[in-house]
BALOBA-1460 file (C-alpha; in Angstrom, 3 decimals):
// residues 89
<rec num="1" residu="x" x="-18.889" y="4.979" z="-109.517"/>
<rec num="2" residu="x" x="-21.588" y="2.727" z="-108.009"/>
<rec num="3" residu="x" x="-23.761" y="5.214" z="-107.573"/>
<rec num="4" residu="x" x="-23.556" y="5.234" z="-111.504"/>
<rec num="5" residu="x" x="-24.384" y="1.905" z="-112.392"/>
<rec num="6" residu="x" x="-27.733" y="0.304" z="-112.389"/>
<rec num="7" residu="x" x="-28.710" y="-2.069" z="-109.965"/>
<rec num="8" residu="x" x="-28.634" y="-5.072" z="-112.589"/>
<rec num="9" residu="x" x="-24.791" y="-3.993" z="-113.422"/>
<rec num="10" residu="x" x="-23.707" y="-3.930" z="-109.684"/>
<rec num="11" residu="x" x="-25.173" y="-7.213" z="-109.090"/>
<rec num="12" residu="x" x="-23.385" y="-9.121" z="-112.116"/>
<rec num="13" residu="x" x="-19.828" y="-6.770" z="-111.714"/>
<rec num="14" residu="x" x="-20.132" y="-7.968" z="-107.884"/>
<rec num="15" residu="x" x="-21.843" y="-11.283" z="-107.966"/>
<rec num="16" residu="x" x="-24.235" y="-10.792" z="-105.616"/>
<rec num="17" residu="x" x="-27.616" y="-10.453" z="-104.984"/>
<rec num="18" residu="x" x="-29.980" y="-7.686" z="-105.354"/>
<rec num="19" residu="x" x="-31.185" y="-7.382" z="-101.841"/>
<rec num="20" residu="x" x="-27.300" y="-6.782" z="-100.925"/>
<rec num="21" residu="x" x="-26.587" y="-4.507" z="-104.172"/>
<rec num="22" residu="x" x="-29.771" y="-2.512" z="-102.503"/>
<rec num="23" residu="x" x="-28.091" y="-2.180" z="-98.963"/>
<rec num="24" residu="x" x="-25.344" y="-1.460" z="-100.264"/>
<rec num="25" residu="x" x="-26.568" y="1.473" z="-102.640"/>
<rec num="26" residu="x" x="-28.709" y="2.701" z="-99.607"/>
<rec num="27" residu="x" x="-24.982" y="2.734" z="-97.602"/>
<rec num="28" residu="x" x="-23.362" y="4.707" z="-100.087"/>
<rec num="29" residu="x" x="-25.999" y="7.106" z="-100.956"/>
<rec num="30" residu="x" x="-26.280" y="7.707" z="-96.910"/>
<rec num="31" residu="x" x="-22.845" y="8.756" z="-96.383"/>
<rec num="32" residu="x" x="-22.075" y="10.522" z="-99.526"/>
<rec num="33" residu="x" x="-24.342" y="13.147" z="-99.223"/>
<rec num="34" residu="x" x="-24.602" y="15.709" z="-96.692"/>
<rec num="35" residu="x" x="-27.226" y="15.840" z="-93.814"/>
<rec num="36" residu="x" x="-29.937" y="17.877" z="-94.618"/>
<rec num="37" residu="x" x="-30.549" y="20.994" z="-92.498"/>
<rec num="38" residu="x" x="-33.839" y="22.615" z="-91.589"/>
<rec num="39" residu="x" x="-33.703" y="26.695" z="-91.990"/>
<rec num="40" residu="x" x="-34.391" y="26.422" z="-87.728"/>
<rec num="41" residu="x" x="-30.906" y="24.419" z="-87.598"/>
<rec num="42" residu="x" x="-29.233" y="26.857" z="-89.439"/>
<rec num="43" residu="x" x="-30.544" y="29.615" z="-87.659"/>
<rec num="44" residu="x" x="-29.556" y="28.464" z="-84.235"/>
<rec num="45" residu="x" x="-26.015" y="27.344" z="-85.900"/>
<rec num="46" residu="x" x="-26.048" y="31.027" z="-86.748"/>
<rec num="47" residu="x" x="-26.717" y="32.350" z="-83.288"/>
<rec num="48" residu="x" x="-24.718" y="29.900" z="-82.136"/>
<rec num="49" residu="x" x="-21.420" y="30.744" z="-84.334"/>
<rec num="50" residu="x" x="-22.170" y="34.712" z="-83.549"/>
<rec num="51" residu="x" x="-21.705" y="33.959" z="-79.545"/>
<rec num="52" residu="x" x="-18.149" y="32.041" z="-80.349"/>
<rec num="53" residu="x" x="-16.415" y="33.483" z="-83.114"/>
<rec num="54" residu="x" x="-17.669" y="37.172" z="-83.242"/>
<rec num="55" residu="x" x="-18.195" y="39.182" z="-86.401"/>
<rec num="56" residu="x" x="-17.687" y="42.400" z="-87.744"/>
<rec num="57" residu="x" x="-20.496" y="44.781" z="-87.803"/>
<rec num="58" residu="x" x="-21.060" y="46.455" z="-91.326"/>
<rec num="59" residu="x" x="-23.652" y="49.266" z="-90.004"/>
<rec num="60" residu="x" x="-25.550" y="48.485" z="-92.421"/>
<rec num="61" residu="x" x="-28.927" y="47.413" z="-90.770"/>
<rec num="62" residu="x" x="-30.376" y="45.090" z="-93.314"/>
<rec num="63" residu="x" x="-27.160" y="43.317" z="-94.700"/>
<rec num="64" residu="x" x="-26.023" y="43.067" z="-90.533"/>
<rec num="65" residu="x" x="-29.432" y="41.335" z="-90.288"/>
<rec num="66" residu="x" x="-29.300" y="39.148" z="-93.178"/>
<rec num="67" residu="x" x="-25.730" y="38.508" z="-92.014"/>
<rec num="68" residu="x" x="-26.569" y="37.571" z="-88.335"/>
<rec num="69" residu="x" x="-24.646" y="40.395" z="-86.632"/>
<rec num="70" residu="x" x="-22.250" y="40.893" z="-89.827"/>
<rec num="71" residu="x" x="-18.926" y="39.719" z="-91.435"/>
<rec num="72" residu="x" x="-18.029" y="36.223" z="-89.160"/>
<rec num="73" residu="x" x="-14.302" y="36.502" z="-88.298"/>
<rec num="74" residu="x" x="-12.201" y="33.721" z="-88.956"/>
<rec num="75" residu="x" x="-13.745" y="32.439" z="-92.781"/>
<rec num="76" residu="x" x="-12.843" y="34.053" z="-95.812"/>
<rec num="77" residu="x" x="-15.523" y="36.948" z="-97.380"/>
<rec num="78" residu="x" x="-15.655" y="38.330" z="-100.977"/>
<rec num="79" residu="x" x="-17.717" y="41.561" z="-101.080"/>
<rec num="80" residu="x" x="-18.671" y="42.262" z="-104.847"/>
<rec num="81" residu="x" x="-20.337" y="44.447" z="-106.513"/>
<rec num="82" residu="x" x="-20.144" y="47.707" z="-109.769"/>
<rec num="83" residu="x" x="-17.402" y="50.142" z="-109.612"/>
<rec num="84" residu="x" x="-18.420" y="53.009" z="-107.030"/>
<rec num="85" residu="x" x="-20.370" y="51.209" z="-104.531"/>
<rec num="86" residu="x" x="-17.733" y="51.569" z="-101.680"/>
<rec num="87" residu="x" x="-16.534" y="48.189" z="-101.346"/>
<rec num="88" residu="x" x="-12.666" y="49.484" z="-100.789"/>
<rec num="89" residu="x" x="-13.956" y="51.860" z="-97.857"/>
């Protein structure tokens, strides 16, 4: 809810200044949100996962690519798509 309010309204609902209203914001915004990640992180956290959980090759060169190696084991996968493009084989 703080992050909600405007500065002015968290300083009079608190009763405190705006220099601590500020830190305070800054504090909340911090840990709220998730770290940012660079696409070099997540590539390495790819490699990284392939090496200790193992995945399940779909011989299909681009989407084992795109996949880094292909299905992971151990999360949960939904393969969609139109009626007759082998997703039950």
């Amino acid at each position: 809810d703080a992050l909600s309010l405007t500065e002015f309204e968290l300083m009079e609902f608190l009763d405190v200044g705006l220099v601590e209203v500020t830190l305070a914001l800054a504090h909340i915004s911090e840990i709220s949100s998730p770290p940012y990640l660079t696409a070099l992180s997540l590539l390495e956290q790819c490699i990284q996962n392939e090496y200790l959980a193992g995945y399940f090759p779909t011989r299909l060169k681009g989407l084992d690519v795109a996949l880094c190696g292909g299905i992971p084991f151990g999360v949960v996968t939904e393969l969609v798509g139109p009626a007759g493009t082998g997703k039950t084989q």
